[in-house]
N, C-alpha and C positions, 0 to 999 in steps of 0.2 A: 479582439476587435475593439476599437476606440469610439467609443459613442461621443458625438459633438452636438448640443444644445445650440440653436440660434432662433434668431428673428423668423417667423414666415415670411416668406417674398410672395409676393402674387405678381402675376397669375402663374408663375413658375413652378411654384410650391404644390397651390391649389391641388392638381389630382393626387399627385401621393401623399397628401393631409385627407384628403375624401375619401382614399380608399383603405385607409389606417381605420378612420373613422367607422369606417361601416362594418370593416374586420370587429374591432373592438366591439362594436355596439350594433349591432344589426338593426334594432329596431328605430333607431332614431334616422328622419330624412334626412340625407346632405348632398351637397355636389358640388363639383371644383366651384363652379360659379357660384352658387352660395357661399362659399369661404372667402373668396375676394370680394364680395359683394360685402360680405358681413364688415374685412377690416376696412373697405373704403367707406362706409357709413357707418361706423361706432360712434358713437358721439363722444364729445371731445372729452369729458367729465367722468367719461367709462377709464381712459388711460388703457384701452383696448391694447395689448400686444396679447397677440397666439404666438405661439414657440415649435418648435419642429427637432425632434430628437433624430439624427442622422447616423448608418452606420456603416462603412463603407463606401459612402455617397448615397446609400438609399435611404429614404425619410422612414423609419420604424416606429415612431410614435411624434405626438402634437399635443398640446394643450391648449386651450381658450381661458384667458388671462386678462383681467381686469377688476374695476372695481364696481360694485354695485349703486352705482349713482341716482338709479331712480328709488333708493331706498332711503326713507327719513331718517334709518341709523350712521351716524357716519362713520367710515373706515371698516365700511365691511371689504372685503375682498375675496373675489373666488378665481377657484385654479380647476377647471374641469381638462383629467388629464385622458387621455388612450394612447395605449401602445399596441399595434399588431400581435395577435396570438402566437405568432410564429415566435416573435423577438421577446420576447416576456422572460424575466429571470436577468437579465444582461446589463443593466443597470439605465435602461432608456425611462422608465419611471421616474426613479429618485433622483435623478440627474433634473429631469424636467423640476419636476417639484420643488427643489434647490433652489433653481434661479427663477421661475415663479415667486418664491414665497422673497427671496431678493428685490426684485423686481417691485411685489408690494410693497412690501417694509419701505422700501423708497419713494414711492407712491402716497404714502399717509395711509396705508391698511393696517389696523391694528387686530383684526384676525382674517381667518382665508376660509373658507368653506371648499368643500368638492365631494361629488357627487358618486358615490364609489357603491359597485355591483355590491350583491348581498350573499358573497359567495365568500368559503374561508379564504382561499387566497387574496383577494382584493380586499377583505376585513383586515386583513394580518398586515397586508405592506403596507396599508391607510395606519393602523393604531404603532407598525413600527417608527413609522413619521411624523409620529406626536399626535394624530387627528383621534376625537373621540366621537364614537358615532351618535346621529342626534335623529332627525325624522326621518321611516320610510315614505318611501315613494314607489309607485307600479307605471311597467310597462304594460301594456294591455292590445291583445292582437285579435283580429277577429278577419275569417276566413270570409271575404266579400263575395266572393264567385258561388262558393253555396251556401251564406247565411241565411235564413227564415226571415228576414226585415220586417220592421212591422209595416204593416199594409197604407201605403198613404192618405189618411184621411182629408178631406174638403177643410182649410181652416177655420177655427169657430168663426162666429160673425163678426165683421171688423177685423180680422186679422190677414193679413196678405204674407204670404213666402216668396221673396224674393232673390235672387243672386247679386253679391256684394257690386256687383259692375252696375246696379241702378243703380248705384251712389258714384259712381263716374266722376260729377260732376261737382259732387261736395262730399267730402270721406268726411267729414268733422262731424255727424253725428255716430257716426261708425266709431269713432277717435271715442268722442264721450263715452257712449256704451262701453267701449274695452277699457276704459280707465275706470270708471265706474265697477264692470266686473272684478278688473283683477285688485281694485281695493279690497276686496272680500276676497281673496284666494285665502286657503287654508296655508300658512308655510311660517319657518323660521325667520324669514327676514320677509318685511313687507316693500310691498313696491306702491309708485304715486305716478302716473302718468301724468303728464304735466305740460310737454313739448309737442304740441301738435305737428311742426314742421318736421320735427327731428322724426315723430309717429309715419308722417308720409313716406320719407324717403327709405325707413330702416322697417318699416311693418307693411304697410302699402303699399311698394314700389320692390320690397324682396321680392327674389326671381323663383325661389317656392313655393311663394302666396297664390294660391288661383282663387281670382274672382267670380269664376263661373261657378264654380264646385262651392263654396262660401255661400252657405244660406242664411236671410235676413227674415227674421218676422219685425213686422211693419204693422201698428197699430196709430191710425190719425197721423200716419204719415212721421211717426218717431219709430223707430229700430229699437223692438224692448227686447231681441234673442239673437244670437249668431253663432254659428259654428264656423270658426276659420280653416280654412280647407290649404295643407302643402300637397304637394306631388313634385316627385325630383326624376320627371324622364324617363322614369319605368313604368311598371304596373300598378306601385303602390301608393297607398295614399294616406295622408295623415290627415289628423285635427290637432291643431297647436293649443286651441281655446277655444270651447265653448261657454259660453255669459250669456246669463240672462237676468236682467232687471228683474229689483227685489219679489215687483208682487202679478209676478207671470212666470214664475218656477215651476220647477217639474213637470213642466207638459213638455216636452223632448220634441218640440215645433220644428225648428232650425235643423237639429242634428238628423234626423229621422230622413227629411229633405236632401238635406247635402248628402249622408252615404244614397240613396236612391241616385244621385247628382253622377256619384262616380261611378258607383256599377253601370248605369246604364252609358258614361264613358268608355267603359272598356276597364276599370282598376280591379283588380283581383285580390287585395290586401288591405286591409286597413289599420294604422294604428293609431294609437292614443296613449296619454298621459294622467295619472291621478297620484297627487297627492292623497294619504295614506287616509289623513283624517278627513277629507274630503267623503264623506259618504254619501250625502244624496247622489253628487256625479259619477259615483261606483256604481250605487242603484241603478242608474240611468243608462252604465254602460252594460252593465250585466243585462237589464231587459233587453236590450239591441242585441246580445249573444257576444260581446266581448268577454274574453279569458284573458288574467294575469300571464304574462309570457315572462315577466324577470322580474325583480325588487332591485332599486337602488336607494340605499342608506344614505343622508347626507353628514359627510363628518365635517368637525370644527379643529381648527386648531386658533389658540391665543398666538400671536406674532411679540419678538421681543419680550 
């Protein structure tokens, strides 16, 4: 069977890219409409193309492909691939990766990063592809329907817990706070938020983001904690980022709020993301009763 590498089309593409995606990686949120959503608002500087490995006319695996533009380094480039478990072995991977890493080199990326399981098969086809592996990273899952939550406390004085929809009306101090936080993420490539408009349309106006489940601590009226709250149509439910301004840390305000936010929706799953060295937010998610559910490695390769 002939595997053929192309362009994603949306909305055409959309479901069988989403449902590739959720085979490969169960723990991360997606949905056809988030995928068309994502390439009709890449920003321009991203050089955003997703790829679609087909095999017999069915989509078997996808990539998300671009360049990391809100990063001060320039010509980084990443290639975050999945292939359906079924189709694995067949050469829908390396094929993707191939014209990914084309794709860059043409682009001005002078290395590519990608995001690969911590398991020996996905270690072996990542280092037979020239990638060397560099920081872990954890999936982290936590059973909402019978977790022990911790008990909602009254917030100290001055402090109000809000849902991100009080900000309706002006998301830029929200915008701050998230630029602000993820300056300080733990990771190999740093990111600068920088684009408020672009923050609107591609962070605030994504069709995953819920505003009601997003909890704000609110002190004098500035937003110093948030937990950003996905849900993609099912049960479950994510946190993309949680941030909190430098010197109002570790009181787990925000987060604590929001999972209460969704159980008492109706969400029965919750997950989350931590960088490796990221330890106080491990701390943070361990006391809530999250468990490690996978490790992803991220590997590097030099281009040219």
């Amino acid at each position: 069977m002939t595997v053929i590498v192309r362009d994603f089309r949306a909305p055409q593409d959309a479901a069988g890219a989403a449902r590739v995606q959720r085979a490969a990686l169960p723990f991360l949120l997606v949905s056809a409409e988030s995928l068309a959503f994502d390439l009709a608002h890449a920003h321009p500087l991203a050089r955003f193309r997703p790829l679609v490995a087909e095999e017999d006319g069915a989509i078997v695996g996808t990539a998300q492909v671009g360049l990391a533009h809100d990063s001060p380094e320039p010509g980084v480039g990443y290639a975050n691939v999945f292939v359906h478990p079924e189709h694995r072995g067949r050469g829908a991977g390396s094929s993707i990766v191939r014209a990914a890493e084309e794709y860059l080199a043409a682009a001005g990326a002078t290395s590519v990063y990608s995001w690969v399981l911590d398991e020996p098969a996905h270690r072996s086809f990542a280092e037979r592809l020239g990638y060397r592996p560099s920081r872990p990273a954890y999936f982290l899952r936590l059973d909402l329907a019978t977790a022990k939550l911790p008990r909602l406390r009254t917030p100290p004085e001055g402090v109000r817990i809000v849902p991100a929809s009080a900000f309706a009306d002006d998301p830029r101090p929200l915008f701050e706070l998230d630029a602000e936080t993820t300056a300080d993420e733990p990771g190999d490539v740093d990111a600068e938020f920088t684009d408020y408009e672009h923050w609107l349309a591609e962070t605030w106006g994504h069709p995953l983001f819920s505003r009601e489940l997003t909890s704000v601590a609110v002190v004098d009226g500035r937003p110093v904690a948030f937990s950003a709250a996905r849900t993609d149509g099912s049960a479950r439910y994510g946190t993309s980022m949680t941030g909190t301004a430098g010197d109002f840390r570790g009181r787990g305000l925000a987060k604590n709020d929001s999972l209460h936010r969704a159980r008492a929706a109706g969400f029965t799953e919750a997950f989350t993301g931590n960088d490796a060295g990221n330890g106080p937010m491990l701390a943070i998610n361990k006391w809530f009763g999250y468990e490690i559910c996978a490790t992803e490695v991220r590997h590097v390769r030099t281009l040219g």
